[in-house]
C-alpha positions as CSV (number, residue, x, y, z in Angstrom):
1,X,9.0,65.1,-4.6
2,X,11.2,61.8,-5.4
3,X,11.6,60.9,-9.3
4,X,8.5,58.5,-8.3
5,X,6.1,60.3,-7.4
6,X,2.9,61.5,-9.0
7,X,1.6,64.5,-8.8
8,X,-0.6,66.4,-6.1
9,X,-3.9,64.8,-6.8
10,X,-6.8,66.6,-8.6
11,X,-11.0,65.9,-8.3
12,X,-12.5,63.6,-11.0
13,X,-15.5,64.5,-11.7
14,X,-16.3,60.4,-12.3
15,X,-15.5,59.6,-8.7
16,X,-16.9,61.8,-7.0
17,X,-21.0,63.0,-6.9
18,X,-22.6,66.6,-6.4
19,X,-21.2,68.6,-3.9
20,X,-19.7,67.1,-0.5
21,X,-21.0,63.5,-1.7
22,X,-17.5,62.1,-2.0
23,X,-16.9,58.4,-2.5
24,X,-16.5,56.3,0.4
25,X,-13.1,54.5,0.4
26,X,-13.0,50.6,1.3
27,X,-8.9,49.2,1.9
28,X,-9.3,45.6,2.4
29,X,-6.0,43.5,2.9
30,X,-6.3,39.6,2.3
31,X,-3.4,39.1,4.3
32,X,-0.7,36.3,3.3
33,X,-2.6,36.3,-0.1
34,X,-0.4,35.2,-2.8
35,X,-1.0,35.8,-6.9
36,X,-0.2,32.1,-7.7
37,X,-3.7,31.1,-6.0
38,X,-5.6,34.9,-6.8
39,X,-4.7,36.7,-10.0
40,X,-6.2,36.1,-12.0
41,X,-9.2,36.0,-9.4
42,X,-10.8,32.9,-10.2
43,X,-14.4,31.7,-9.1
44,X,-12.6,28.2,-7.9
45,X,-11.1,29.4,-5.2
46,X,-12.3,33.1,-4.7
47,X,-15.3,33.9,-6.4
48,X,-16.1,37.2,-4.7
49,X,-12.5,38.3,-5.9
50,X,-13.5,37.3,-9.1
51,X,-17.0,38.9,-9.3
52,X,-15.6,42.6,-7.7
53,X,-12.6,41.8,-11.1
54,X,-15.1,41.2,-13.5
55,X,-16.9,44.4,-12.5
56,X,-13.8,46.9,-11.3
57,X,-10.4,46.4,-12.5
58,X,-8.3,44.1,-11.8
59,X,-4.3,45.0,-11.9
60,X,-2.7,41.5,-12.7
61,X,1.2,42.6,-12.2
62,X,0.9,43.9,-8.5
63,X,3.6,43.8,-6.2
64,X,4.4,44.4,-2.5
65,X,7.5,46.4,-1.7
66,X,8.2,43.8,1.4
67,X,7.5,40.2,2.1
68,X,6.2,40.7,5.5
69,X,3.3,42.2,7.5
70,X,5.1,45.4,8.8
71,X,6.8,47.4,6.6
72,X,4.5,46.3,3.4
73,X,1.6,47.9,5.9
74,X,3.7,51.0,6.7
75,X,4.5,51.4,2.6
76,X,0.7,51.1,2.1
77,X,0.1,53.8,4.5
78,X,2.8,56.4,3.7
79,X,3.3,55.5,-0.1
80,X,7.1,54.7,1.0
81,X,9.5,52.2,0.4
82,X,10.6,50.5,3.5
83,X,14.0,52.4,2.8
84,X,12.6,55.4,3.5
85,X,10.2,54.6,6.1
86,X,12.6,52.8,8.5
87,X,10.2,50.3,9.3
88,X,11.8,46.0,9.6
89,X,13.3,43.8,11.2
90,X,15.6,46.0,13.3
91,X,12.7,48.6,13.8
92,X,9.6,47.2,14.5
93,X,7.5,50.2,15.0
94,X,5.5,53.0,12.6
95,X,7.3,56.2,13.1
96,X,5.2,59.0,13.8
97,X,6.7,61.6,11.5
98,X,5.3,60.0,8.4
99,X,2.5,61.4,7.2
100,X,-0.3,58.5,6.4
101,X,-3.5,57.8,3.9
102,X,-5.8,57.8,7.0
103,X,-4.5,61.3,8.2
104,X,-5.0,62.3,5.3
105,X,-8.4,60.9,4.5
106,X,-9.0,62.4,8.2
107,X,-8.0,65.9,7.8
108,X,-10.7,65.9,4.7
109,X,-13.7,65.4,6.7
110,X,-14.0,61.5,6.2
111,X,-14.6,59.3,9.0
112,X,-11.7,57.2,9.5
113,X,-12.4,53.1,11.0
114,X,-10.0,50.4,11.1
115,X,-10.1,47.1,12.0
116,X,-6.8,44.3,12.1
117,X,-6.7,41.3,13.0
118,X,-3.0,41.1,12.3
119,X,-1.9,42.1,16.0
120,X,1.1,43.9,14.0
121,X,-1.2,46.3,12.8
122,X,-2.2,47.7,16.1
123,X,-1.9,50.9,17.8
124,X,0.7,48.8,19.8
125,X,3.2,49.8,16.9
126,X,2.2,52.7,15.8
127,X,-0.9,51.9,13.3
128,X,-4.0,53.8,14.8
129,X,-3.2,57.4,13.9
130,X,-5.8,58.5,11.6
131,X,-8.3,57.0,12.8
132,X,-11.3,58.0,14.6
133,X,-12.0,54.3,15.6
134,X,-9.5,51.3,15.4
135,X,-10.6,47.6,16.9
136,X,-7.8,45.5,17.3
137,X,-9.6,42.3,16.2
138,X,-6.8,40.2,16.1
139,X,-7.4,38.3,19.9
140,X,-9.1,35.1,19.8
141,X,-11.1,36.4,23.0
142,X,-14.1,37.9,21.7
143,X,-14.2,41.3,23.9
144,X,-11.3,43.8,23.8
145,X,-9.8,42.6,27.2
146,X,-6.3,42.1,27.8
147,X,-5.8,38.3,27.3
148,X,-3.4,38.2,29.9
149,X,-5.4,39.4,32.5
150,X,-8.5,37.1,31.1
151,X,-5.6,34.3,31.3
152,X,-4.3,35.3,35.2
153,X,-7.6,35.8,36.2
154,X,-8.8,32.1,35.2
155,X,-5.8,30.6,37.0
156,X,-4.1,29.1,33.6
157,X,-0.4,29.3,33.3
158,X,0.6,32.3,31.1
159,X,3.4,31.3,29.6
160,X,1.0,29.0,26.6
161,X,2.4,26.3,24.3
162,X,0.4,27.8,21.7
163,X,-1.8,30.6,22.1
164,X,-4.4,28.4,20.4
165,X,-4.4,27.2,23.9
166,X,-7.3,29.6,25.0
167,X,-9.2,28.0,22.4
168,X,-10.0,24.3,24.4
169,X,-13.6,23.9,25.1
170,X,-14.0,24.3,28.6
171,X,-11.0,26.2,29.2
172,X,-11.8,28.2,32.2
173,X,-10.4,31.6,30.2
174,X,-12.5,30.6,27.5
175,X,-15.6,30.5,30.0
176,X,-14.7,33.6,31.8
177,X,-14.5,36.1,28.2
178,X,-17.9,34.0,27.6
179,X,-16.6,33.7,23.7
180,X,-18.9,32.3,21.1
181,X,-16.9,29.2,20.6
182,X,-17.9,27.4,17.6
183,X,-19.3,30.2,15.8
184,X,-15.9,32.3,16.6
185,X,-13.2,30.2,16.8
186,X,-13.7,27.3,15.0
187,X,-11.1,27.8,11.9
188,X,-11.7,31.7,12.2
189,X,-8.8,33.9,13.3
190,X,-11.5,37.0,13.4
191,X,-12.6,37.1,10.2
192,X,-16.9,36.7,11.1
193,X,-16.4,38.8,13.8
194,X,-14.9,41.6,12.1
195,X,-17.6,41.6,9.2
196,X,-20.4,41.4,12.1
197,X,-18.9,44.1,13.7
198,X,-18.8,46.4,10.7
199,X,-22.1,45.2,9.2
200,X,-23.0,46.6,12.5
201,X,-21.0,50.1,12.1
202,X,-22.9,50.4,8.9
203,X,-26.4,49.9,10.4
204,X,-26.1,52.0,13.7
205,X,-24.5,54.6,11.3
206,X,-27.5,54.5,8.7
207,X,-30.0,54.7,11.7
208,X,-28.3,57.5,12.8
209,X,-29.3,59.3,9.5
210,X,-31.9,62.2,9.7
211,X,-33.2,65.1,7.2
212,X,-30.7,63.0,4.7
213,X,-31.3,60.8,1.7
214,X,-31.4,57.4,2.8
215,X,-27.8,55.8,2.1
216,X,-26.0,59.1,2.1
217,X,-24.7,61.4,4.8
218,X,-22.9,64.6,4.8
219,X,-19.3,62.2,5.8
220,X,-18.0,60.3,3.5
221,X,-16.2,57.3,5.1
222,X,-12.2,55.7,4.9
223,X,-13.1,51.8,6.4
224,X,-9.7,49.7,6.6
225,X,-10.0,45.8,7.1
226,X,-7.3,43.2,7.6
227,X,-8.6,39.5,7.3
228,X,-5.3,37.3,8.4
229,X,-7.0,33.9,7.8
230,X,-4.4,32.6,4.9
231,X,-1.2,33.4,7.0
232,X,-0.1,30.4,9.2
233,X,-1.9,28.4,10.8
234,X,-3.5,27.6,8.2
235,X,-7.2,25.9,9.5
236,X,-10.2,26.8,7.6
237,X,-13.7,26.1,8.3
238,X,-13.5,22.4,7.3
239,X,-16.3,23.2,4.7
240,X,-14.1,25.7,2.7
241,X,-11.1,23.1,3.3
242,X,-13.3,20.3,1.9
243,X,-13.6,22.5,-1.5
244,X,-10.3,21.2,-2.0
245,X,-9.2,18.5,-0.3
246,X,-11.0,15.3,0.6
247,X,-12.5,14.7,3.9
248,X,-9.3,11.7,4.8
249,X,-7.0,14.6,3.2
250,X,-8.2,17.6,5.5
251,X,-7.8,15.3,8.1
252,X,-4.0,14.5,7.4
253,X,-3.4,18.0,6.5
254,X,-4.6,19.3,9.7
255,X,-2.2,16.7,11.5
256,X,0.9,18.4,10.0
257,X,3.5,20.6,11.6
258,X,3.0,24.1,10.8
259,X,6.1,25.8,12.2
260,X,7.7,27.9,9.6
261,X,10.7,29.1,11.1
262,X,11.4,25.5,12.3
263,X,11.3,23.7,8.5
264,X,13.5,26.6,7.3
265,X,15.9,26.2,9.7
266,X,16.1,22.3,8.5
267,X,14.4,21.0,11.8
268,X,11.5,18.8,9.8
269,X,10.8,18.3,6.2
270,X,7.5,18.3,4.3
271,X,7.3,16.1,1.2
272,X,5.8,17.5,-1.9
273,X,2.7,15.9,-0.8
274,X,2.3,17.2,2.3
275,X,3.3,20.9,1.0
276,X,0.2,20.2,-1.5
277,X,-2.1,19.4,1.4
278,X,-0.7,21.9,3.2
279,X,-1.9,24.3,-0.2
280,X,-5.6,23.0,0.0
281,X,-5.7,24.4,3.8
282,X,-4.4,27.3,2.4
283,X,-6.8,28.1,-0.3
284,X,-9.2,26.8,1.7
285,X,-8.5,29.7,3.9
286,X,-8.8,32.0,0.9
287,X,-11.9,30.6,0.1
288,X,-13.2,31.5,3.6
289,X,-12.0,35.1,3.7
290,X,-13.6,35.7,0.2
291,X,-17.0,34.5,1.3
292,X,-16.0,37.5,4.1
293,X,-15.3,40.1,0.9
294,X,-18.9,39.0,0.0
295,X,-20.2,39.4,2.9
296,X,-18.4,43.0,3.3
297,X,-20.5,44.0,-0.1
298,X,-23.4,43.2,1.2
299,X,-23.2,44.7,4.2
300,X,-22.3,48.2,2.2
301,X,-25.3,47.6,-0.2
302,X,-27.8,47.0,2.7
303,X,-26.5,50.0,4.3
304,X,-27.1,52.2,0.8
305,X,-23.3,53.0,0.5
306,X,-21.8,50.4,-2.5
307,X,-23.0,52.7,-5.5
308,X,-20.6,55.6,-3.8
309,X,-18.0,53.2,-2.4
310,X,-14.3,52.4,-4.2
311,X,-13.8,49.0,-2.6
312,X,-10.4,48.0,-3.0
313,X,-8.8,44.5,-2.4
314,X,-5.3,43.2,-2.0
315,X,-2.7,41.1,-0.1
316,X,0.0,42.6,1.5
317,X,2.3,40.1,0.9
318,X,2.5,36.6,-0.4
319,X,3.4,33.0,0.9
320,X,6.1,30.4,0.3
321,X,4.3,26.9,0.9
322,X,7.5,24.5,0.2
323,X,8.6,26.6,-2.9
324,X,12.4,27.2,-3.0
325,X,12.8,25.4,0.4
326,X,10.6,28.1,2.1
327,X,8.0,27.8,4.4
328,X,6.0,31.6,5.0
329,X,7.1,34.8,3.8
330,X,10.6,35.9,5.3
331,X,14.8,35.6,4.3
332,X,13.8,35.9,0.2
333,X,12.2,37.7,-2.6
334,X,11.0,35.4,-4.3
335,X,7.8,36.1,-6.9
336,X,5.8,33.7,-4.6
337,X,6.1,36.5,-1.5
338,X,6.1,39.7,-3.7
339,X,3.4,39.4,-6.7
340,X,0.3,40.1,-5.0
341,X,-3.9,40.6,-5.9
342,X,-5.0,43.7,-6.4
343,X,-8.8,44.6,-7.2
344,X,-10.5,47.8,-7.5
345,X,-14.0,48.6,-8.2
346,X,-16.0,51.5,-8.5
347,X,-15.9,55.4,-9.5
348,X,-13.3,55.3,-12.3
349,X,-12.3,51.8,-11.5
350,X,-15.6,50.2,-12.7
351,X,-15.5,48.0,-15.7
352,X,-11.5,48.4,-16.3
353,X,-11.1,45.3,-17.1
354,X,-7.5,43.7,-16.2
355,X,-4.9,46.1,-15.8
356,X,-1.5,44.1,-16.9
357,X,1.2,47.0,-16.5
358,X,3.5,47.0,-13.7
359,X,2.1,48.8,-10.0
360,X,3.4,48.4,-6.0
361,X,0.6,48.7,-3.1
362,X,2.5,52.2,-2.1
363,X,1.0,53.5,-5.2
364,X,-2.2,53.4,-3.8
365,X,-1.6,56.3,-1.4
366,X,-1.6,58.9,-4.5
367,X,-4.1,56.7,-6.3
368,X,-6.2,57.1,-3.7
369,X,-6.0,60.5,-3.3
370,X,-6.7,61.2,-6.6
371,X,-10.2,59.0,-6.7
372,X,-11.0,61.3,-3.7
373,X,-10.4,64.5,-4.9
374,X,-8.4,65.1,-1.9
375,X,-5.6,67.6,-1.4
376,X,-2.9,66.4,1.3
377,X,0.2,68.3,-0.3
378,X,2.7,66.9,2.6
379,X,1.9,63.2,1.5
380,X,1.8,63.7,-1.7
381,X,5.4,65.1,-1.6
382,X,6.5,62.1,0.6
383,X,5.2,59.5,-0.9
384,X,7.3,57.5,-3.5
385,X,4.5,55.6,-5.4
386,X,2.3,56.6,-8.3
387,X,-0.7,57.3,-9.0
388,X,-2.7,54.5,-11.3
389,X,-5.7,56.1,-11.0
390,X,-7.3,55.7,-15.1
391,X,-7.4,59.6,-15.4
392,X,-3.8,59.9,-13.8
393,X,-0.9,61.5,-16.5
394,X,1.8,59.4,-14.4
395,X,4.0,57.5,-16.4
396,X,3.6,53.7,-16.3
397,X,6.3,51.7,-14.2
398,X,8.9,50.4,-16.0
399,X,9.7,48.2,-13.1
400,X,8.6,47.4,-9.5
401,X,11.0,47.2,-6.3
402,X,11.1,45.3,-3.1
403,X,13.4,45.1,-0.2
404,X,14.1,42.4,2.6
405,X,16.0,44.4,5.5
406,X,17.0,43.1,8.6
407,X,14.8,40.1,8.6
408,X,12.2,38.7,11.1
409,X,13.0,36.8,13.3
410,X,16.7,37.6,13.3
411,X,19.4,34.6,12.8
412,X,20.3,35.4,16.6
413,X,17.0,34.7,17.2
414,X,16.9,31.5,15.6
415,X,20.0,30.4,16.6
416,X,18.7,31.0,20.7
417,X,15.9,28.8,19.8
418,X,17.2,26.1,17.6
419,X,20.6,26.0,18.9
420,X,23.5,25.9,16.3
421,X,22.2,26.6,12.4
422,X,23.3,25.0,9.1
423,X,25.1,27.1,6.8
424,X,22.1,28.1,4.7
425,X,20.2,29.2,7.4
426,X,23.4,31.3,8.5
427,X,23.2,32.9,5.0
428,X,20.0,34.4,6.0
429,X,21.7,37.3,8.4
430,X,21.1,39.4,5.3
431,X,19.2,42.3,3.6
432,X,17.8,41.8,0.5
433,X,16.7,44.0,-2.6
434,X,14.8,43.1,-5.8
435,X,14.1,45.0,-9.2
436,X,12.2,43.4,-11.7
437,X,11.3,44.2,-15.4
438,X,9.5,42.7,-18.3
439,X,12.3,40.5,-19.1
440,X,14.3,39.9,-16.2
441,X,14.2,39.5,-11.4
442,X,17.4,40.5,-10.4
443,X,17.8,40.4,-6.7
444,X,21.1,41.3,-4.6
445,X,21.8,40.7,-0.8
446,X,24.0,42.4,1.4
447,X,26.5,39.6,1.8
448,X,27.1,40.0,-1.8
449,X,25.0,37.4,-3.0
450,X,23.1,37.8,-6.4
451,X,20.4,36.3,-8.2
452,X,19.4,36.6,-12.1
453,X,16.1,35.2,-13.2
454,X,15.1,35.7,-17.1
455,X,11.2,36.3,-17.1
456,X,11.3,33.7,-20.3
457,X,12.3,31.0,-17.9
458,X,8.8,31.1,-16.2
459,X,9.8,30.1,-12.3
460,X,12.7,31.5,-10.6
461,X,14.9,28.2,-9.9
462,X,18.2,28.5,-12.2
463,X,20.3,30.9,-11.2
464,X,21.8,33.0,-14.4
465,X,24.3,35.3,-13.0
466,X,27.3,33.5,-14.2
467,X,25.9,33.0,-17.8
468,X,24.8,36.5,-17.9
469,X,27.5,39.0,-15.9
470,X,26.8,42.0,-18.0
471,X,23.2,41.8,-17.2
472,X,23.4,41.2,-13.6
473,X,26.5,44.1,-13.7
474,X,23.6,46.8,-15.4
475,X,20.5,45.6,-12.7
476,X,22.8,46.2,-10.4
477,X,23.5,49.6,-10.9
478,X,19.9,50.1,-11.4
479,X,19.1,49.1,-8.2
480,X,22.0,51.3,-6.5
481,X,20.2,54.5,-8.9
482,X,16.9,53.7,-7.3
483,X,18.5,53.5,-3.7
484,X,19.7,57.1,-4.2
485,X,16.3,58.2,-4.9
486,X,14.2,56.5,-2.3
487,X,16.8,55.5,0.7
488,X,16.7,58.0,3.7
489,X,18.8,57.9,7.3
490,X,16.8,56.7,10.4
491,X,17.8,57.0,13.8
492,X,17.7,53.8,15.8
493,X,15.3,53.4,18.6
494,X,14.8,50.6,21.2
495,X,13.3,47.7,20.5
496,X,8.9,48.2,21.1
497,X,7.7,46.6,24.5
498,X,5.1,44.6,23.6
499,X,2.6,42.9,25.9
500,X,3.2,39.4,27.2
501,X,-0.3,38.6,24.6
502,X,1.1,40.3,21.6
503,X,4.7,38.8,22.0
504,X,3.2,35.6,22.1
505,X,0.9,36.0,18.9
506,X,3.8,37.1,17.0
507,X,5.3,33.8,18.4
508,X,3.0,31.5,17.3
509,X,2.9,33.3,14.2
510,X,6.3,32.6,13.2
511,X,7.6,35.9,13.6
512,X,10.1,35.6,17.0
């Protein structure tokens, strides 16, 4: 067991009910959501969020071990930091020999459904194991059919602009999957259909109850969700955009470029203006995928399951919208892409009120397993992260780490796109790690680079190294102790071979 871990997990009487009735588990994942717009959860913008906070508890210091999709999903699902899990940049898979939360939850006798529409999060890199059903929800075409084929077989070129190209009305591929256009794919990246299609789980599985209490079966259930809506492109339902921005100013923000990798490599600029229009789109996609948390709850309270569910929401990593000269969520570690929401509700975690200590989303693997009682010695000894459960004996987090290796895309990458870089996009051929403490962000990169940020100072724009060298000298050493603990060898593998649909979702989402 690594100096931060908890211990093996033990029942609590408080989250669990008379014999085999063990509390469902919910794991949804607001992904891209940021803490600047959600913690604390606010009824302006995400008032679901802040109705499951003001009945659960609500951790206000939360903080992703990664700023992007991959690795921050593969630490949520081992309780490991991306050091030790191998998976970034220059491994873009989920090794097998991990052992993961939905094994886990699996080898206990729950049933085990995910759903993701992040098309990382797919059994195309390694995410379905554990599960006894996983939908990849992420393609725009309604049915699970390979959009290439649905794209070959309706005679349109396959090498898309945009993928949003499917999306045209009258588009013969469009036609052919027979997709509900406007209710689907109208500012929705999945989202309706993913809560229709577990609203649906929930009722076929009640139905299915006999000689049973009504809402309560012999199998407890582990449901994952991930809602993508607030990553890029942002384009919300233009009634959750118009919560925020005017009807003129939804219009112009829907005009703007949305091309992250292309504004950070200096290609356009966005004026502070436009980055705050660009903001309204984006809450206005929170806003949408909050009325989907709503709808989630009342799907698990028509079904007889909320009273003996622990429903569990977060984002798995956070967004730059302009901030620091950033557009999206790679090549820094800034608090805009690390602090993240984090609300749970139910068993132990009802009425906790806010929670403003130090935690990391790989905590929830032993947290987890404590709220369920269950005994999976293997992951408990592997994973890094501890427990927060309110009964747990772990002690507190002094700090919370986060590492940037081998970014994505890769400056080669960029450079084959864009052509030759400037010298600050050059710079970004790095790894980065983070530590940070109630008082200070200290943040190193592999080049050498260092970064000092007194919490006092309140944002994270004046660099203090230089004034304070001892400082930076004593995080840095602190970071190298924590290294040694958590850091493990990985063999390299070839690079995953993706389908001609996924590569070009990843694409347009900013990622190659």
């Amino acid at each position: 067991m690594s100096p931060d871990s908890s211990p093996q997990p033990t029942t609590d009487p408080h989250d669990i009910g008379d014999g085999d009735d063990r509390p469902n588990v919910v794991l949804v994942v607001m992904d891209t959501a940021r803490a600047r717009e959600t913690v604390p959860a606010a009824s302006r913008i995400t008032p679901t969020l802040a109705s499951l906070a003001a009945s659960g508890t609500e951790f206000t210091r939360a903080y992703t071990s990664s700023p992007w999709t991959l690795p921050s999903h593969v630490s949520l699902f081992t309780g490991l930091y991306t050091a030790a899990h191998g998976a970034h940049g220059g491994h873009t898979y989920f090794d097998a020999d991990h052992e993961t939360l939905p094994k886990a939850f699996q080898s206990a006798g729950y049933e085990t459904v995910g759903v993701s529409n992040n098309c990382w999060i797919t059994g195309e890199f390694g995410f379905d194991r554990g599960f006894d059903r996983f939908r990849k929800g992420w393609q725009y075409i309604q049915s699970d059919v390979d959009t290439g084929a649905v794209v070959r077989a309706s005679g349109v070129s396959e090498r898309l602009t945009s993928f949003k190209d499917l999306l045209i009305a009258g588009n013969p591929a469009v036609t052919l999957a027979n997709v509900a256009y406007e209710r689907y794919l109208c500012g929705d990246n999945g989202a309706t259909r993913t809560t229709d299609w577990v609203d649906k789980w929930l009722t076929d599985r009640q139905r299915g109850l006999t000689d049973r209490q009504r809402g309560h079966t012999d199998q407890p259930f582990f449901l994952f969700c991930n809602y993508i809506e607030p990553h890029i492109e942002y384009d919300p339902p233009r009634e959750y955009a118009e919560r925020f921005l005017s009807p003129a100013a939804v219009d112009e923000a829907l005009g703007l470029r949305q091309d992250p990798r292309a504004f950070d490599v200096g290609e356009y600029d966005l004026t502070e203006r436009e980055c705050e229009l660009l903001r309204g789109l984006y809450r206005g996609e929170l806003a949408y995928v909050d009325a989907q948390l709503g709808r989630l709850r009342d799907s698990l309270r028509e079904a007889g399951e909320w009273e003996n569910t622990v429903f569990v929401v977060l984002g798995d990593h956070g967004e730059n919208i302009g901030e620091y000269g950033f557009f999206g969520h790679q090549y820094n570690l800034h608090e805009t892409v690390v602090h993240v929401p984090l609300v749970v509700t139910g068993g132990s975690f009802a009425d906790g009120g806010q929670h403003s200590g130090f935690v990391q989303l790989l905590d929830l693997v032993p947290t987890l397993l404590e709220t369920a009682g269950i005994s999976a010695p293997e992951l408990a000894m592997q994973a890094q992260g501890r427990s927060f459960h309110p009964r747990s004996t772990t002690p507190p987090r002094e700090a919370v780490y986060a590492e940037h290796i081998q970014p994505q895309p890769s400056v080669d990458s960029l450079e084959a796109r864009f052509g030759e870089l400037p010298d600050r996009v050059n710079a970004f051929d790095r790894s980065l790690w983070s530590v940070r403490t109630e008082d200070v962000t200290y943040i190193r990169g592999s080049d050498g680079s260092q970064w000092l940020y007194p919490a006092a100072d309140g944002d994270e724009h004046h660099n203090w190294v230089d004034q304070r060298p001892a400082l930076a000298a004593q995080l840095d050493t602190r970071l190298d102790d924590w290294l040694g603990t958590v850091e493990r060898d990985h063999a390299t593998e070839t690079p995953v071979d993706m389908s001609e649909s996924t590569e070009q979702r990843l694409a347009d989402l900013g990622y190659l």
